[in-house]
C-alpha positions as CSV (number, residue, x, y, z in Angstrom):
1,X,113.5,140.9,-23.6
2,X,116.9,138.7,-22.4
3,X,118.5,141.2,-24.8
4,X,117.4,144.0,-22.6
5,X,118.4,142.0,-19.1
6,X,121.5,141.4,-20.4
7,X,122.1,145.0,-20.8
8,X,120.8,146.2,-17.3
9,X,122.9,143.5,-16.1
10,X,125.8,145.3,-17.9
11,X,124.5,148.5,-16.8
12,X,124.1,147.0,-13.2
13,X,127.9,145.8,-13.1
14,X,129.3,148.9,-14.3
15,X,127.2,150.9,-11.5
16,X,129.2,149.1,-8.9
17,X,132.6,149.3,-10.1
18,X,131.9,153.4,-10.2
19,X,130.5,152.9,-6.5
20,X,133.3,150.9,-6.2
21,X,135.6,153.3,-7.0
22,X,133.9,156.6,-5.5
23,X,134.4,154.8,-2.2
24,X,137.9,154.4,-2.8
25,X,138.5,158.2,-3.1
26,X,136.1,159.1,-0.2
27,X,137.3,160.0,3.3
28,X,137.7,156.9,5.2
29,X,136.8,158.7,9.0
30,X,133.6,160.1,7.1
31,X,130.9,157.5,8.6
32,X,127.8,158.8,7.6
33,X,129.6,158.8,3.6
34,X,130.7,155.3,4.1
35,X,127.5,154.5,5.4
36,X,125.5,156.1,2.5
37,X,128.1,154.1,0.1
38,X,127.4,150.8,1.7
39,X,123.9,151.7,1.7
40,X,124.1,152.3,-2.5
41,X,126.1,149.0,-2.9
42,X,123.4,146.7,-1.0
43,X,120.9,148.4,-2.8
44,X,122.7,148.1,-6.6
45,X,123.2,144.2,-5.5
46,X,119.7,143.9,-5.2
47,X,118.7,145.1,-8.4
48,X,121.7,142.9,-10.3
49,X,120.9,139.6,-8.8
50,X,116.7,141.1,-9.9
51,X,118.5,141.8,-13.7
52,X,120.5,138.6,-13.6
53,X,117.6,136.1,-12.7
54,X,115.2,137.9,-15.7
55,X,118.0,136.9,-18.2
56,X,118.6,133.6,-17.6
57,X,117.0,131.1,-19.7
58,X,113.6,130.0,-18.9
59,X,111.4,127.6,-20.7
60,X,108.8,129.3,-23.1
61,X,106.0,131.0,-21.1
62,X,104.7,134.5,-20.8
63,X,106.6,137.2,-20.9
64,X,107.5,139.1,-17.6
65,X,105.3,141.6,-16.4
66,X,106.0,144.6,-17.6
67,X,106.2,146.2,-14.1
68,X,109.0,143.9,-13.1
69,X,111.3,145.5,-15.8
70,X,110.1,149.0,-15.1
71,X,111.1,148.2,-11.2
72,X,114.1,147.0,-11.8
73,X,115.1,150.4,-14.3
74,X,113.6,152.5,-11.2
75,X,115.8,150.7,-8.9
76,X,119.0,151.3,-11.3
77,X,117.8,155.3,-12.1
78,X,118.0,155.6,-8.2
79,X,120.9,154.1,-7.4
80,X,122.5,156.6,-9.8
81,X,120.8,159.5,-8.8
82,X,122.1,158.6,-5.4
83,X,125.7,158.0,-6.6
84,X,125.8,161.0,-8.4
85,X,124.6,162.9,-5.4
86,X,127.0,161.2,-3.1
87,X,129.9,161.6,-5.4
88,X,129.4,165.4,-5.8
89,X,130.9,165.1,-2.5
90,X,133.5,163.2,-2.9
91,X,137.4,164.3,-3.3
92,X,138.6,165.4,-7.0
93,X,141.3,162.4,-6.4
94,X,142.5,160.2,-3.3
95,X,144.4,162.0,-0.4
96,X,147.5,159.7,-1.3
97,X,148.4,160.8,-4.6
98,X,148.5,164.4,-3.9
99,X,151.5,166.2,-4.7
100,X,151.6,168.6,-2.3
101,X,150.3,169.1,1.1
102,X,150.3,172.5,3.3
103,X,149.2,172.9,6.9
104,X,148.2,176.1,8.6
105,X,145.6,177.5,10.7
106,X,141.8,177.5,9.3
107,X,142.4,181.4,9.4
108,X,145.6,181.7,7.2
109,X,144.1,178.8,5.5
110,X,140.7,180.7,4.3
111,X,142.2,184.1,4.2
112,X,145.6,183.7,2.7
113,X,146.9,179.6,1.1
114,X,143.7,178.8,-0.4
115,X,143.9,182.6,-2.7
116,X,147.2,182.2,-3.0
117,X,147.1,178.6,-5.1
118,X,143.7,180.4,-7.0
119,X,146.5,182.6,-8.0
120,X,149.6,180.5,-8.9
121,X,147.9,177.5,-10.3
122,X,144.9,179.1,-12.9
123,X,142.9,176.2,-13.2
124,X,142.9,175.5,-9.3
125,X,139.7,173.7,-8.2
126,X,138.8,174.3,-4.4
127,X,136.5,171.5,-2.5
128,X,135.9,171.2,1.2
129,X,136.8,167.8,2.7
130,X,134.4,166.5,4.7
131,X,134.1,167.3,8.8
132,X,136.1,171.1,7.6
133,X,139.1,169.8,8.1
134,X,140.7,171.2,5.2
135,X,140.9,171.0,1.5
136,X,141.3,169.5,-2.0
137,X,142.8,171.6,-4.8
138,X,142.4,170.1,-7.8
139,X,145.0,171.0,-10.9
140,X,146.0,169.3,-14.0
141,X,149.3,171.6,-13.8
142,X,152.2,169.2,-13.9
143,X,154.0,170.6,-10.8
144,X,150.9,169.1,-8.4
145,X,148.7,167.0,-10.7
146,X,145.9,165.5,-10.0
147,X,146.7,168.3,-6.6
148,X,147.4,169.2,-3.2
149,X,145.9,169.5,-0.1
150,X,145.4,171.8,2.5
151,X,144.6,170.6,6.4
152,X,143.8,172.8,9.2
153,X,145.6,173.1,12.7
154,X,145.4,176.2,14.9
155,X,148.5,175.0,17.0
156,X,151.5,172.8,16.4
157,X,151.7,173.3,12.6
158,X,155.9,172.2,12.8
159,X,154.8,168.8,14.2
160,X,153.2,167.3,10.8
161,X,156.1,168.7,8.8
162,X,158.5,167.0,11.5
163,X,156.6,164.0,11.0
164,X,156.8,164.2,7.4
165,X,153.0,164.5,6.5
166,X,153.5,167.6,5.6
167,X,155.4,169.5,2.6
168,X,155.0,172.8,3.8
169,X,153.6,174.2,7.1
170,X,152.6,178.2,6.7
171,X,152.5,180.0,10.6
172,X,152.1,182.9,12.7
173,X,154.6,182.0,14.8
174,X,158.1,181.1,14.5
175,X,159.8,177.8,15.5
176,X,160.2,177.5,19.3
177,X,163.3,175.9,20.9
178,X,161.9,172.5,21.2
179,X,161.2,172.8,17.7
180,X,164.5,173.8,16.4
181,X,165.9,171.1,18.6
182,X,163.3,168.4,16.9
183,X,164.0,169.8,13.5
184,X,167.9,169.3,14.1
185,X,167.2,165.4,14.9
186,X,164.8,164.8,12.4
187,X,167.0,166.7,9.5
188,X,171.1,166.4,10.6
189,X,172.5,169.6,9.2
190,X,169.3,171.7,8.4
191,X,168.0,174.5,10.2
192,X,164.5,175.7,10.6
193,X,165.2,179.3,10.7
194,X,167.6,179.0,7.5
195,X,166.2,180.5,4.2
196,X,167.1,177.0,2.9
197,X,164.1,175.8,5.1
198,X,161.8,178.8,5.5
199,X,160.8,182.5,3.9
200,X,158.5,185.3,5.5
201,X,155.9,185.3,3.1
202,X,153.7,188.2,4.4
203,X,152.7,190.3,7.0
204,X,149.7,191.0,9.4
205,X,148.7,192.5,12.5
206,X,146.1,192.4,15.1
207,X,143.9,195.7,14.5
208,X,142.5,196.9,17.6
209,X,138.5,198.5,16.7
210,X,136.5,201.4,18.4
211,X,133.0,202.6,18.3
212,X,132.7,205.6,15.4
213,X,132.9,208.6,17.9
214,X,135.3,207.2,20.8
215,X,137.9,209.3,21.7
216,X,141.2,208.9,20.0
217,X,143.6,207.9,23.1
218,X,145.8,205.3,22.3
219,X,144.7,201.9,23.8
220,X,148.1,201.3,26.2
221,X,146.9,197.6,28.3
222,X,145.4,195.0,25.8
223,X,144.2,193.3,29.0
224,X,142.0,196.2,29.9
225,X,138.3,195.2,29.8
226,X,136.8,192.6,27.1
227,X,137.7,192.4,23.5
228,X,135.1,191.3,20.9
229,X,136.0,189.0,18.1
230,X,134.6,186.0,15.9
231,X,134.8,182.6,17.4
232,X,137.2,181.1,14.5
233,X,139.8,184.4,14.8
234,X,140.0,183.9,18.8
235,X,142.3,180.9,18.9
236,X,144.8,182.8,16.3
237,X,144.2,185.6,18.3
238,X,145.0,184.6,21.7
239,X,148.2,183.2,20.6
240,X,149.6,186.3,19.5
241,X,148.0,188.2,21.8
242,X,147.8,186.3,25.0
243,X,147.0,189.4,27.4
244,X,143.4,189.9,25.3
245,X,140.5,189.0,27.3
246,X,138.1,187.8,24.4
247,X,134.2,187.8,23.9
248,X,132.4,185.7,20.9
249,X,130.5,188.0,18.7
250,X,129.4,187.5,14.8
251,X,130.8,190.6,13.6
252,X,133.5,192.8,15.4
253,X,133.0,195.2,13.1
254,X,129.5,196.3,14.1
255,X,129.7,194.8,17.6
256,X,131.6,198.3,18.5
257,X,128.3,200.3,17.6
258,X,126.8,199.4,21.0
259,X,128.3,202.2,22.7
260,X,131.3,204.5,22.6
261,X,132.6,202.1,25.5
262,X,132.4,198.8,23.2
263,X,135.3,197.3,21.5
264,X,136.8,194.3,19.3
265,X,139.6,193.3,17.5
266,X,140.4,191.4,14.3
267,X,142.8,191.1,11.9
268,X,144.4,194.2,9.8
269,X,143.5,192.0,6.7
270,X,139.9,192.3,7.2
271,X,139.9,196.0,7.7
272,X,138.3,198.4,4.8
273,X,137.9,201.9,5.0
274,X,134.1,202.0,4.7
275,X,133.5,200.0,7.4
276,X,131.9,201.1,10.9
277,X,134.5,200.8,13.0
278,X,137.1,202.8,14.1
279,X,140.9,201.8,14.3
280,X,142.5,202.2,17.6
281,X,146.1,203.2,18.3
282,X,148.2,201.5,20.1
283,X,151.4,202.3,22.5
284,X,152.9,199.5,24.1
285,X,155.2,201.8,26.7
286,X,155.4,205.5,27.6
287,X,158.5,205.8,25.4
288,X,156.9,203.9,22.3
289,X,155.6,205.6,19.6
290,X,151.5,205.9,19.6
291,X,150.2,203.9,16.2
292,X,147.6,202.6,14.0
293,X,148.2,199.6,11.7
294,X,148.9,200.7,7.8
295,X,151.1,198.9,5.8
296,X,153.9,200.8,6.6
297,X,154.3,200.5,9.8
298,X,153.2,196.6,9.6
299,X,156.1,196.3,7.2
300,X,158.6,198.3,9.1
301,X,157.4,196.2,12.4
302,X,157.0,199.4,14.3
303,X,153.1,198.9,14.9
304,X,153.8,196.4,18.5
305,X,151.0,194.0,17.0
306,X,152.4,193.2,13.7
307,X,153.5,189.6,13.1
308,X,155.0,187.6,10.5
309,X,153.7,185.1,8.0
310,X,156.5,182.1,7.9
311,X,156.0,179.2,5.4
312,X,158.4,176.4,6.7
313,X,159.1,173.5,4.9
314,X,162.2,170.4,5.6
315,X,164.6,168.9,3.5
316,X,162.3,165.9,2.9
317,X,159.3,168.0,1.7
318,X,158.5,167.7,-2.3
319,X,159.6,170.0,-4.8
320,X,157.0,171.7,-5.1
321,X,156.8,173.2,-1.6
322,X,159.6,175.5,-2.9
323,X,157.8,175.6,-6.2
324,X,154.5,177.7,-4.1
325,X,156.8,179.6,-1.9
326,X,159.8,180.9,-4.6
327,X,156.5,181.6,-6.6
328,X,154.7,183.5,-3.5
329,X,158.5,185.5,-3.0
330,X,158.0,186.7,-6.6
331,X,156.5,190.0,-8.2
332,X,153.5,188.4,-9.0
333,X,152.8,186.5,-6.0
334,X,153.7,189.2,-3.9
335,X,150.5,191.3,-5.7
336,X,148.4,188.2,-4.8
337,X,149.1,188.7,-1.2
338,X,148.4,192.3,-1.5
339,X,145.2,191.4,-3.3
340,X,144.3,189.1,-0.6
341,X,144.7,192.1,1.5
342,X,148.0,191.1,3.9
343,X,150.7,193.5,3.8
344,X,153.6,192.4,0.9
345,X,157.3,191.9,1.2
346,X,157.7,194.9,-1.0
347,X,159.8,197.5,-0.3
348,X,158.1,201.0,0.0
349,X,159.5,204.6,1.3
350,X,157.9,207.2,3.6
351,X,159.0,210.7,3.8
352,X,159.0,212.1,7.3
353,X,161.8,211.8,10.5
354,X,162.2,212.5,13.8
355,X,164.4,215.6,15.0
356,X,166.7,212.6,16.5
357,X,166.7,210.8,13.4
358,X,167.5,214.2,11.6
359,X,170.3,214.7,14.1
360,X,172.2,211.1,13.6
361,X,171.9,211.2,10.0
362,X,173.4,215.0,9.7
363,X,176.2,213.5,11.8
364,X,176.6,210.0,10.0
365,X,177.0,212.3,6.8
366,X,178.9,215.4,7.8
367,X,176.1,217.8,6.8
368,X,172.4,219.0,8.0
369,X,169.7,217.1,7.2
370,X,166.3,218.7,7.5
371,X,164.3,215.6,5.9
372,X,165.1,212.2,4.8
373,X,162.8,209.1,3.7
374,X,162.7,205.5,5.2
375,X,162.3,202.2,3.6
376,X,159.4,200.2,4.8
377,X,161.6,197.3,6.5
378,X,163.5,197.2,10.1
379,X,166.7,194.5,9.6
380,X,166.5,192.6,12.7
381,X,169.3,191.1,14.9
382,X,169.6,188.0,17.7
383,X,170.2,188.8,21.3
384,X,173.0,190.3,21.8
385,X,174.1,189.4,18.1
386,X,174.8,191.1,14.7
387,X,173.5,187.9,13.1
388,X,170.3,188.7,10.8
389,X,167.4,187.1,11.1
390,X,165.3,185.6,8.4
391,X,163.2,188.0,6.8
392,X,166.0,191.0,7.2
393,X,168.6,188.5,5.0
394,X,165.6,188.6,1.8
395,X,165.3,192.3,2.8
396,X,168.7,193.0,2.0
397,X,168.5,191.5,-1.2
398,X,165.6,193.6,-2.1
399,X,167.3,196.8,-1.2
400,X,170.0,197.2,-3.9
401,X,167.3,196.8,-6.9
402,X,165.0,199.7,-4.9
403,X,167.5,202.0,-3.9
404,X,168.4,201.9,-7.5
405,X,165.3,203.2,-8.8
406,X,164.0,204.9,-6.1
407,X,166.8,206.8,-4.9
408,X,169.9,206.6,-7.6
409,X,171.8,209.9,-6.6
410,X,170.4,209.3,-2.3
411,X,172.9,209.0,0.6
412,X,172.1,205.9,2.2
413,X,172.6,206.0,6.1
414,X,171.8,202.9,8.5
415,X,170.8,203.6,11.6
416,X,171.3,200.8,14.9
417,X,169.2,200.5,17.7
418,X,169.0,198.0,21.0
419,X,166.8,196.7,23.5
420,X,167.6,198.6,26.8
421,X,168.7,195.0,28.7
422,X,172.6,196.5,29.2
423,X,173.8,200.2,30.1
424,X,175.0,203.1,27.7
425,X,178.5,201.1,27.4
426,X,177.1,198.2,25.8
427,X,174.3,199.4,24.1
428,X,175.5,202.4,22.0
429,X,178.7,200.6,20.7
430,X,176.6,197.6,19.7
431,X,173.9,199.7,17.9
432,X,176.8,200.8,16.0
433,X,178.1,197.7,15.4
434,X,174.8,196.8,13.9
435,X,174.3,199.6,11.5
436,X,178.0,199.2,10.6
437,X,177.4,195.1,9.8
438,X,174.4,195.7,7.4
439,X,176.1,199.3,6.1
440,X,178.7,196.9,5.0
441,X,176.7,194.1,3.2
442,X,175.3,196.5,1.4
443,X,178.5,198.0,0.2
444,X,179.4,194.7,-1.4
445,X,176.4,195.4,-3.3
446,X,178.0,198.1,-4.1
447,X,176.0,201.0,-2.2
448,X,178.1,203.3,-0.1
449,X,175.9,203.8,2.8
450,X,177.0,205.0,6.3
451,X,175.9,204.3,9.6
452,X,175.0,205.9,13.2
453,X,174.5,203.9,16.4
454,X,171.5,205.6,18.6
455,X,171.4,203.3,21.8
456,X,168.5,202.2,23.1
457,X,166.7,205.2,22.1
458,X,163.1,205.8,20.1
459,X,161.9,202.4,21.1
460,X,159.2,200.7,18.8
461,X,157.7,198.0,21.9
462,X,157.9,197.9,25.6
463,X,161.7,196.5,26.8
464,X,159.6,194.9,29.9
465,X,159.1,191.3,27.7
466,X,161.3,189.6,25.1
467,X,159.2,189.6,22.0
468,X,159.5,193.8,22.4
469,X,162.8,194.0,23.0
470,X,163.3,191.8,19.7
471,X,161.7,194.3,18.2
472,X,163.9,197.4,19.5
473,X,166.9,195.7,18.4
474,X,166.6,197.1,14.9
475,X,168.5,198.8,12.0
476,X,165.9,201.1,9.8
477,X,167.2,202.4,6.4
478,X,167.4,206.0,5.8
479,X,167.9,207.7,2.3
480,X,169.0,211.5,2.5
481,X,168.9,213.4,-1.2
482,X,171.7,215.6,-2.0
């Protein structure tokens, strides 16, 4: 009989130390967890001190009842039911030793990170932290063993990553100013908008949706009447598309079969075929071009409510921040993008061009053109600036190796467009100037390719607010077979 208290004692001990231990790894603002642990811990106490008293010596006598062991057994084949239970719970491994930590909204976070490290790390383990406010990913792969962790934040993701909790912030918005300024202080030399510090990693749009049978006009004021969408997509949505004037609903997608009238919106990554709703197009101004969300014209920008997916990370982040995003850059993580149903960086080409387009590019090369194709990218520029922007400097490094196979024998012709903020005088020379700067970068590649100027014309977004006219002030890349 001491033989066997002496054991449940052991067996007792050893119960607290793993109690012990689970509480260490659990979430330290999760009160009703540290409460249940507590709880476990008063009650394995109760049943060591019941384990500890049964073996000590005693002078001969009776044995114990046998219903005193068989309590105290119960007591310990609860307390571990109940640990088990409560460690089930419980982080794969304590927040601290992470190895990698990403912030992004709970949209991007579900949709987009959380498929993404399924992808790149095989044996990835997903687990919800407690309260929903992000995740544990548990790997044994070296670059982020024990793992990493994901946290949610619908606004601000830059300010964690200035505050160095974060290795990697992924957003659908660029830095602002205040940001930028911030980032210079925190990091001398570094700057936010510098591939050294940041790569577009996707694309995505707002899709606007329709009831089956409503008429196909072109929705032309997003502010016009109520938009449907699900409560967790409307912060995300507002802040891209502040002019919406949003409803809750449970499913956009069938909210639209009210009436011909009804409408939603979403995200284009959520969008199938098959389902019940009907994309609307969109024109943004009577001289834009009327369009529906595809993945061409979400990667050439031209659909008004296309954005860009940034991940951002400092010069303090850990290596393996880069690691994820060279990784996300590559072939293979650029299909596991696609396969998580965002538009890729990938460069495609669609036949098809304008009569004005046909016209610059006959005069650019000396000859008539009566069709061309067009690569699925527009290079972008600064205000009144032939500096490139971020995702147009990768772009041009992706050209040279698809021009190449696509196109080996093509004439490659750039064409330069402007907002409409200075007259005929300004603009048409600096279009030029823009198709002549990325003509010339890609010469060094060594691809002749010429280049036409054409104004402020065939806008893509309404010149009336700055985010459009960033988007007029484009180059597009033309390809004309001999």
């Amino acid at each position: 009989m001491k033989a066997s208290a002496q054991q449940l004692v052991r067996e007792y001990q050893a119960l607290k130390a793993s109690i012990a231990s689970a509480q260490a790894t659990s979430e330290p603002d999760d009160e009703e967890g540290q409460s249940a642990f507590a709880t476990l811990g008063i009650d394995a106490d109760k049943g060591l001190k019941r384990a500890q008293r049964l073996a000590q010596p005693t002078p001969p006598g009776p044995a114990p009842p046998p219903d005193l062991v068989s309590g105290i057994n119960t007591t310990l084949a609860g307390v571990r039911d109940d640990l088990k239970k409560l460690d089930e719970g419980q982080p794969p491994f304590p927040p601290e030793q992470a190895r990698l930590t990403i912030v992004t909204s709970p949209v991007l976070a579900r949709s987009l990170i959380l498929p993404l490290l399924q992808a790149r790390f095989a044996d990835a383990a997903v687990r919800a932290q407690p309260g929903g406010h992000g995740w544990y990913i548990a790997s044994a792969d070296p670059l982020i063993s024990p793992g990493a962790l994901v946290r949610s934040a619908e606004a601000d993701a830059y300010k964690p990553l200035l505050a160095g909790t974060a290795d990697l912030i992924v957003s659908d918005q660029p830095p602002d100013q205040q940001v930028r300024a911030a980032f210079a202080q925190a990091f001398p030399g570094a700057d936010p908008d510098s591939r050294a510090n940041a790569e577009v990693i996707a694309l995505d749009a707002i899709a606007l949706l329709g009831h089956p049978n409503r008429t196909d006009d072109p929705v032309r004021e997003l502010g016009a009447g109520r938009w449907g969408a699900q409560a967790e997509a409307a912060p995300a949505l507002q802040r891209l598309a502040p002019t919406l004037a949003l409803t809750e609903t449970a499913d956009p997608f069938t909210a639209v079969l009210a009436g011909p009238d009804t409408q939603a919106v979403t995200f284009h990554h959520q969008w199938q075929p098959n389902l019940p709703a009907q994309l609307l197009a969109y024109q943004p101004s009577p001289k834009a071009r009327v369009l529906k969300p595809s993945a061409f014209s979400i990667a050439t920008e031209d659909y008004a409510l296309s954005y860009r997916i940034r991940a951002g990370w400092s010069p303090g982040s850990r290596p393996a921040a880069r690691d994820f995003v060279t990784w996300i850059t590559s072939e293979a993580g650029q299909s596991a993008v696609t396969a998580a149903g965002f538009v890729d960086l990938r460069l495609d080409v669609e036949a098809g061009a304008d009569p004005v387009i046909l016209a610059a590019l006959g005069a650019a090369l000396g000859r008539d053109v009566t069709s061309a194709h067009r690569y699925s990218t527009n290079l972008r520029f600064a205000l009144n600036r032939a500096a490139l922007d971020l995702k147009t400097q990768a772009d041009l490094n992706r050209l040279p190796p698809s021009l190449a196979r696509d196109f080996p024998d093509g004439q490659v012709v750039i064409l330069g467009f402007t907002d409409n903020t200075g007259g005929s005088g300004v603009n048409c020379p600096l279009s030029q100037e823009r198709a002549g700067n990325i003509a010339e970068r890609l010469n060094q590649f060594g691809i002749q390719a010429a280049a036409a100027g054409l104004c402020e014309q065939l806008p893509v977004d309404t010149n009336d607010t700055e985010a459009g006219r960033a988007r007029n002030r484009r180059a597009e890349v033309w390809v004309v077979k001999p």
